[in-house]
C-alpha positions as CSV (number, residue, x, y, z in Angstrom):
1,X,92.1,143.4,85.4
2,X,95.9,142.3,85.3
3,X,95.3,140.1,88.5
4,X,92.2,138.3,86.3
5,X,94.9,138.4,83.3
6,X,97.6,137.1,85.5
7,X,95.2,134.0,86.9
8,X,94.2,133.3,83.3
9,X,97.7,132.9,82.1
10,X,98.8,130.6,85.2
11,X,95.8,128.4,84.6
12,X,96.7,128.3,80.8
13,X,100.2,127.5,82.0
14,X,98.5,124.7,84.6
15,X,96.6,123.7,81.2
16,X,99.7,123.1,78.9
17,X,102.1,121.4,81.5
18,X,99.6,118.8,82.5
19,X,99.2,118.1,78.9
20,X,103.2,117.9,78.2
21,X,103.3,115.4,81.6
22,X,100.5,113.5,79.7
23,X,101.9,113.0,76.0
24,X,105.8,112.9,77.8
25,X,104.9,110.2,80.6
26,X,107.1,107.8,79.1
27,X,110.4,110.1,79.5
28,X,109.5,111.6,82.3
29,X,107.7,109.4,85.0
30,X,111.5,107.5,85.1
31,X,113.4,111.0,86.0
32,X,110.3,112.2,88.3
33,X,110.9,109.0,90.3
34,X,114.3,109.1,90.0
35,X,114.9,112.6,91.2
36,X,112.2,112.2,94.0
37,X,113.9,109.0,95.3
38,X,117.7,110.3,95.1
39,X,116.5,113.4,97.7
40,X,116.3,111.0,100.1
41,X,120.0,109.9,99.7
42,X,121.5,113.3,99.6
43,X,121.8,113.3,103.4
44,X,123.9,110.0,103.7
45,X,125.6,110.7,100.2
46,X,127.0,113.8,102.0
47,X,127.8,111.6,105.3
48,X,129.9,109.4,103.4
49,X,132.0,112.3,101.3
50,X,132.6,113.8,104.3
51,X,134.1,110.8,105.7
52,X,136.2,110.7,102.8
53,X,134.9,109.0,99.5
54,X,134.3,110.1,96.8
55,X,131.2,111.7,95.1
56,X,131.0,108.0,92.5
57,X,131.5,105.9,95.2
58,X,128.9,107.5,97.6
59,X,126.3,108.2,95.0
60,X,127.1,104.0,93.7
61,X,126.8,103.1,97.1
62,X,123.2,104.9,97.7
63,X,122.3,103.2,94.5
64,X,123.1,99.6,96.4
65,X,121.3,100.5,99.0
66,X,117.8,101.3,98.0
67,X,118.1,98.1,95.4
68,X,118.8,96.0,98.2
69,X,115.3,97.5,100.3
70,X,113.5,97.5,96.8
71,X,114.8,93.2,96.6
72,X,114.4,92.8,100.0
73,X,111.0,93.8,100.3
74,X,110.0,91.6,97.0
75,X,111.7,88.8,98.4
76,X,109.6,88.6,101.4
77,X,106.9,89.4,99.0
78,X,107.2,86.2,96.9
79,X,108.1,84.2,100.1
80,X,104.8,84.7,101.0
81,X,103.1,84.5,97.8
82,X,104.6,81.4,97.1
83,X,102.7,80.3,100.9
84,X,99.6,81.9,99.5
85,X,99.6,80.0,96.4
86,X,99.6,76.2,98.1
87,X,95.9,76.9,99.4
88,X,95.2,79.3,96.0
89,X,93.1,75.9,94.7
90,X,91.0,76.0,98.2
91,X,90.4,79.5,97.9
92,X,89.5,79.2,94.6
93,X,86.4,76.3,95.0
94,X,85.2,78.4,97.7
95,X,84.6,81.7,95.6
96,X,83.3,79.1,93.1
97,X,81.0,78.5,95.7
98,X,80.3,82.2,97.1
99,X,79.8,83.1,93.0
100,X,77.7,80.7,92.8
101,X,75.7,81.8,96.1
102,X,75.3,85.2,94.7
103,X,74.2,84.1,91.2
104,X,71.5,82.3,93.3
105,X,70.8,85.0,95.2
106,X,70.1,87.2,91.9
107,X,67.9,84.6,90.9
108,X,65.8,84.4,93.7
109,X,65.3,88.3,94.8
110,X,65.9,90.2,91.8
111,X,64.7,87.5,88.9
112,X,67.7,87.5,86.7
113,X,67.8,84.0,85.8
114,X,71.2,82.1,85.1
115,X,70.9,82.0,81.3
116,X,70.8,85.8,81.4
117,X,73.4,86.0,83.7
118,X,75.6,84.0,81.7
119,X,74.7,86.4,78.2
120,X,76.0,89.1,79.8
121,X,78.8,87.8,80.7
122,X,79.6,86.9,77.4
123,X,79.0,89.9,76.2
124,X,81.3,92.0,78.1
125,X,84.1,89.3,77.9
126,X,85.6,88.5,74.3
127,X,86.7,85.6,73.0
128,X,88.8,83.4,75.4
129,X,91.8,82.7,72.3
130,X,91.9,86.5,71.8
131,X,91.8,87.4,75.7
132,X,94.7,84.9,76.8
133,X,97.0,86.4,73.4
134,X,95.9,89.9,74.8
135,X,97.3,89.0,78.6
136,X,100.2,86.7,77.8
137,X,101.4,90.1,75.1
138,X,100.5,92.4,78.1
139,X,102.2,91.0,80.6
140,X,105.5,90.1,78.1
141,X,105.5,93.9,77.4
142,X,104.8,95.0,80.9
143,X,107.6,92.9,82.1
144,X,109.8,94.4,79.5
145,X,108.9,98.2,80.0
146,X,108.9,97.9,84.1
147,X,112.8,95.7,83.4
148,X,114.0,98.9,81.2
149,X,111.8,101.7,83.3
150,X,113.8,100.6,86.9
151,X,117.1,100.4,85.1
152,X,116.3,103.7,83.9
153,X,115.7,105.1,87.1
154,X,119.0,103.7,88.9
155,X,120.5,105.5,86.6
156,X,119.0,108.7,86.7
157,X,119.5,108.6,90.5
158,X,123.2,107.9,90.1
159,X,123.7,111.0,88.0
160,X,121.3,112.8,90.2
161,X,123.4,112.4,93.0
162,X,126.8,112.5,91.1
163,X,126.1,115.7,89.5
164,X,123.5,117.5,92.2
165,X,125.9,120.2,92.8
166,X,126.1,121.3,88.9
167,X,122.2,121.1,88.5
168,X,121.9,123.3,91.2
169,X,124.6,125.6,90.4
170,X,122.4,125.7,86.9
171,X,119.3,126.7,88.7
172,X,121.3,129.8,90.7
173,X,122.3,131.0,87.2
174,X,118.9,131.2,86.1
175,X,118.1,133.4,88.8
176,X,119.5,137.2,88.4
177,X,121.2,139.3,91.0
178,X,119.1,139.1,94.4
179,X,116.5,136.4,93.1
180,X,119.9,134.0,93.6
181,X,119.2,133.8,97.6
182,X,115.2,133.5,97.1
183,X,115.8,130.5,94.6
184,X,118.8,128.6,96.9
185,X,116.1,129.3,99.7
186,X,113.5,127.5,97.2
187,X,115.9,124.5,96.3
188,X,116.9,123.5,99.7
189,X,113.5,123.9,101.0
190,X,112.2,121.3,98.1
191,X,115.2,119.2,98.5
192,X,114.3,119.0,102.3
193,X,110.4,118.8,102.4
194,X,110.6,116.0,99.7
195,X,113.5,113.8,101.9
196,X,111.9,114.1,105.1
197,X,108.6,113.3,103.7
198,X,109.7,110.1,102.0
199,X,112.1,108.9,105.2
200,X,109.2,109.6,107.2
201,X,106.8,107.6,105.2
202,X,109.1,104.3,105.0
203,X,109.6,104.6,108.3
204,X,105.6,105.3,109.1
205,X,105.3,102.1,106.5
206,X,107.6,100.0,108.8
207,X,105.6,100.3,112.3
208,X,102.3,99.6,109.9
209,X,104.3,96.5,108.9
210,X,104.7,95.4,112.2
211,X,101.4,96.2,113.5
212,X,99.1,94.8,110.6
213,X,101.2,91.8,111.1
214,X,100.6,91.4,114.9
215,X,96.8,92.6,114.5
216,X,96.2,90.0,111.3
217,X,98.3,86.7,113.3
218,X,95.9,87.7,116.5
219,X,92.7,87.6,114.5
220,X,93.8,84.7,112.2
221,X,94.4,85.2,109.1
222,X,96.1,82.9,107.2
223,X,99.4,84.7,105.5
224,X,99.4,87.9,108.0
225,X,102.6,88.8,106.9
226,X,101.7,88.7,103.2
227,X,98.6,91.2,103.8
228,X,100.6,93.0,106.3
229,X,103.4,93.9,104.1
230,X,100.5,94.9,101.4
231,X,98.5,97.3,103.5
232,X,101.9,98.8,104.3
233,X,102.9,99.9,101.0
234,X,99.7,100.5,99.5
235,X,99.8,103.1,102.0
236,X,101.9,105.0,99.8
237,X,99.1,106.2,98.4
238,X,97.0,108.1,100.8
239,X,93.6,107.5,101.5
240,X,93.1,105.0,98.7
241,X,96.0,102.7,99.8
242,X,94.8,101.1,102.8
243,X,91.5,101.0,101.9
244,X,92.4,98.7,98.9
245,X,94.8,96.8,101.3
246,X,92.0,96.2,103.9
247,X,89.6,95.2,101.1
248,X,91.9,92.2,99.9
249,X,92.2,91.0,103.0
250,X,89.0,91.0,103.8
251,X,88.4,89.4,100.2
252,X,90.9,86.7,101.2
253,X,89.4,86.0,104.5
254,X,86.2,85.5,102.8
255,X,87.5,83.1,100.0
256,X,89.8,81.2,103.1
257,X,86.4,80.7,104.6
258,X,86.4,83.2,107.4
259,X,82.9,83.8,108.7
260,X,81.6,87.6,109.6
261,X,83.0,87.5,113.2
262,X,86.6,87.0,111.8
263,X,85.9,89.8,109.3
264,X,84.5,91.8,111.9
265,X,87.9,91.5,113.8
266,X,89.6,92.3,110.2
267,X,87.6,95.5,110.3
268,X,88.4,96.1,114.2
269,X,92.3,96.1,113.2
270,X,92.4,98.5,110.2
271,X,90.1,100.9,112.5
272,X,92.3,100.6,115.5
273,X,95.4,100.8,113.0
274,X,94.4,104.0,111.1
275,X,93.2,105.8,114.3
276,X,97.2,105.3,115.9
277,X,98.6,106.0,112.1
278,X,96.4,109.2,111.9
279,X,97.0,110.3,115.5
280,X,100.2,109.8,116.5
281,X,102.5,108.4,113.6
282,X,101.8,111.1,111.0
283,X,102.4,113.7,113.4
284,X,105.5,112.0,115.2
285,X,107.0,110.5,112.3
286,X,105.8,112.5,109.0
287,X,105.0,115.5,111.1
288,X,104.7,119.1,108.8
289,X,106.8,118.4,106.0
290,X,104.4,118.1,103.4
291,X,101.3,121.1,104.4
292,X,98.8,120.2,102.1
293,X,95.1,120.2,102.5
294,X,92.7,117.2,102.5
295,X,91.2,118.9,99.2
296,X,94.1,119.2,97.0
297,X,95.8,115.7,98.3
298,X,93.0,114.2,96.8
299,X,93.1,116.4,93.9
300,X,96.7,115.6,93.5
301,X,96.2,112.2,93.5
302,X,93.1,111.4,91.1
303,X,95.2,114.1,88.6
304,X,98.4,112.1,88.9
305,X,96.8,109.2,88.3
306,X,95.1,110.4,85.2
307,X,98.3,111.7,83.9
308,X,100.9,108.8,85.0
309,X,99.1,106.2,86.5
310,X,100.4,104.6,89.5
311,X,103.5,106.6,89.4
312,X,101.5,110.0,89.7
313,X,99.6,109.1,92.6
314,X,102.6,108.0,94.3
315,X,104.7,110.7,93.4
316,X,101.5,113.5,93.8
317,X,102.1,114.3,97.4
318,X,106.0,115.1,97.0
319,X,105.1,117.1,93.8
320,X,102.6,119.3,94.9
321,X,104.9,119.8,98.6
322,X,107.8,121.0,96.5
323,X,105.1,123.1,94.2
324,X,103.3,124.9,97.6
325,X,107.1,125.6,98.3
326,X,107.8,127.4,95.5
327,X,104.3,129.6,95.8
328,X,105.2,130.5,99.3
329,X,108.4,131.8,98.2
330,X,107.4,133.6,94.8
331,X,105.2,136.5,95.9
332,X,102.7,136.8,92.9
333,X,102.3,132.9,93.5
334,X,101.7,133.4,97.5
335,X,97.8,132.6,97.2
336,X,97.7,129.5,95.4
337,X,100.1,128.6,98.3
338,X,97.9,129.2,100.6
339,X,94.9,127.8,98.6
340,X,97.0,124.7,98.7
341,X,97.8,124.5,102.3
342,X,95.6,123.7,105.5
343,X,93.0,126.1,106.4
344,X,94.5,125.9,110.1
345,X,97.4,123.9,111.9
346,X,96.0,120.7,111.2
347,X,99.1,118.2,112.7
348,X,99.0,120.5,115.7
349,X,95.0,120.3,116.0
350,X,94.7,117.0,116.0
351,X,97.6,115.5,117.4
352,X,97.1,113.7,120.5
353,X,101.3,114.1,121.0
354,X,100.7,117.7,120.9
355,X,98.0,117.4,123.0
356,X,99.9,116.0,125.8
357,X,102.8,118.1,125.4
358,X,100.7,121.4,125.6
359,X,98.9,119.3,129.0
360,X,101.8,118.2,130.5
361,X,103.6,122.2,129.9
362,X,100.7,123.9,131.4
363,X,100.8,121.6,134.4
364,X,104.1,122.5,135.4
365,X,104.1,126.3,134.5
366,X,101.5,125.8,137.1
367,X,103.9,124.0,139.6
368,X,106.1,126.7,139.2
369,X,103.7,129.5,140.4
């Protein structure tokens, strides 16, 4: 009975803090993001005090750096947007023309004629004055919040950084007498699994940069780098990411006027792609740091994007690492840390790096003998 009472309260607790990271989102999705992203600079923040600056400067200087990534990669971005957008009228007559191929297509096997084609598409869009208002005040206020959101965020990460020591120092103090090791334990752990996760994704991100690219250019399609650079950071979000990539590029090969061989190829790439990303680079580069089952990474993903949107299904995986630490360290929460994690070694069961390290040990333990 008190383990049944204990799970009920935990789940009630589950219940309540999902619905204060609902109804809070607006407050809290900039200091999530900011104090996921300024874990990654603590290592080079403490590089450059111990070389002598100080905490402002270092902290300042961390800042400068992941603005000039964030520009850079928006740069290259609109450089080739702005090459996308000379044929966007070519691409555009030709979905005309596959729309159109379709609407015929309905016609002819199913028997929905054009006129009733054309009602319900009236029905489910409104009015076109009210629609372009609703867009041109949607994007002016998108524009604005995303403006005052990333400010917000540089911020937070400078006074992350500045004052990490004191915010840790604060959690110590909430822990009493022994509990102060288990909880410095639980704070560098975090502070660790979340920093090499997220250096081990950009740099994951960078060699899928450079292979989409080289894959895309050798099938030919037109703005490689473009779709290369996409399918790379959509793979921030797992499993969802690079299937939305893959599906606008395939989309744009089929308004450029690819035919199904070229598409085909498109397919061959992202296959070929995810089998070297899922084999080797996640266990190489990402390796252990974030144990999480298939199951709840998922989970964790469709919740955070319920709750925050795109900012919860990026920041999901990191979240829920930090949260399996904390049940592995806190005994009553031990089994939801294990519910959490994978039912068996999974990076080591699947790793074809593994693999040929275990190989090429047993072959010379055997040379020995």
């Amino acid at each position: 009975m008190p383990k049944l009472q204990q799970s009920v309260y935990i789940l009630f607790f589950l219940f309540l803090s999902f619905a204060g990271l609902y109804f809070g989102d607006e407050f809290l999705i900039p200091v999530a993001l900011a104090a996921v992203f300024s874990m990654l600079f603590i290592r080079f923040c403490n590089w450059m005090e111990s070389k002598g600056l100080k905490r402002g400067l270092a902290s300042f200087i961390c800042i400068v750096v992941f603005l000039i990534s964030v520009l850079a990669i928006i740069l290259l971005m609109s450089w080739q947007l702005s090459s996308l957008s000379e044929n966007m009228d070519e691409m555009k007559n030709r979905l005309i023309e596959l729309l159109n191929n379709t609407r015929e297509w309905l016609s002819r096997t199913i028997g929905i004629s054009f006129r009733q084609q054309e009602k319900i598409i009236n029905q489910q869009s409104p009015s076109g004055a009210s629609t372009a208002g609703s867009i041109a005040m949607g994007f002016a206020s998108g524009t604005f919040g995303l403006l005052v959101n990333s400010l917000l965020v540089m911020v937070y990460m400078y006074l992350f950084l500045f004052y990490r020591s004191h915010i840790k120092n604060f959690i110590l103090k909430l822990a009493n007498g022994g509990d102060k090791n288990l909880a410095d334990e639980i704070v560098h752990k975090s502070g660790k699994v979340a920093q090499k996760y997220l250096s081990g994704l950009g740099a994951m991100i960078l060699v899928l940069w450079i292979m989409y690219g080289i894959g895309f250019s050798l099938v030919g399609v037109e703005n490689a780098i473009f779709f290369a650079v996409l399918c790379g950071i959509l793979e921030i979000v797992p499993f969802v990411g690079n299937l939305i990539g893959t599906s606008l590029t395939i989309l744009s090969v089929v308004a450029q006027g690819g035919d199904a061989k070229m598409i085909v190829w498109v397919l061959v790439t992202y296959f070929v792609v995810q089998f070297i990303q899922t084999y080797i680079l996640e266990p190489l580069v990402v390796g252990e740091q974030v144990s999480i089952n298939s199951l709840f990474t998922i989970m964790s993903i469709v919740v955070g994007e319920m709750v925050w949107g795109v900012a919860g299904m990026i920041l999901a995986i990191p979240l829920l690492g930090i949260v399996k630490i904390i049940c592995d360290n806190v005994p009553d929460l031990q089994p939801y840390g294990f519910l959490i994690g994978p039912a068996v070694k999974k990076e080591k069961r699947r790793s074809l790096i593994y693999r040929f390290k275990r190989k090429t040990a047993v072959e010379v333990s055997n040379k020995e003998y």
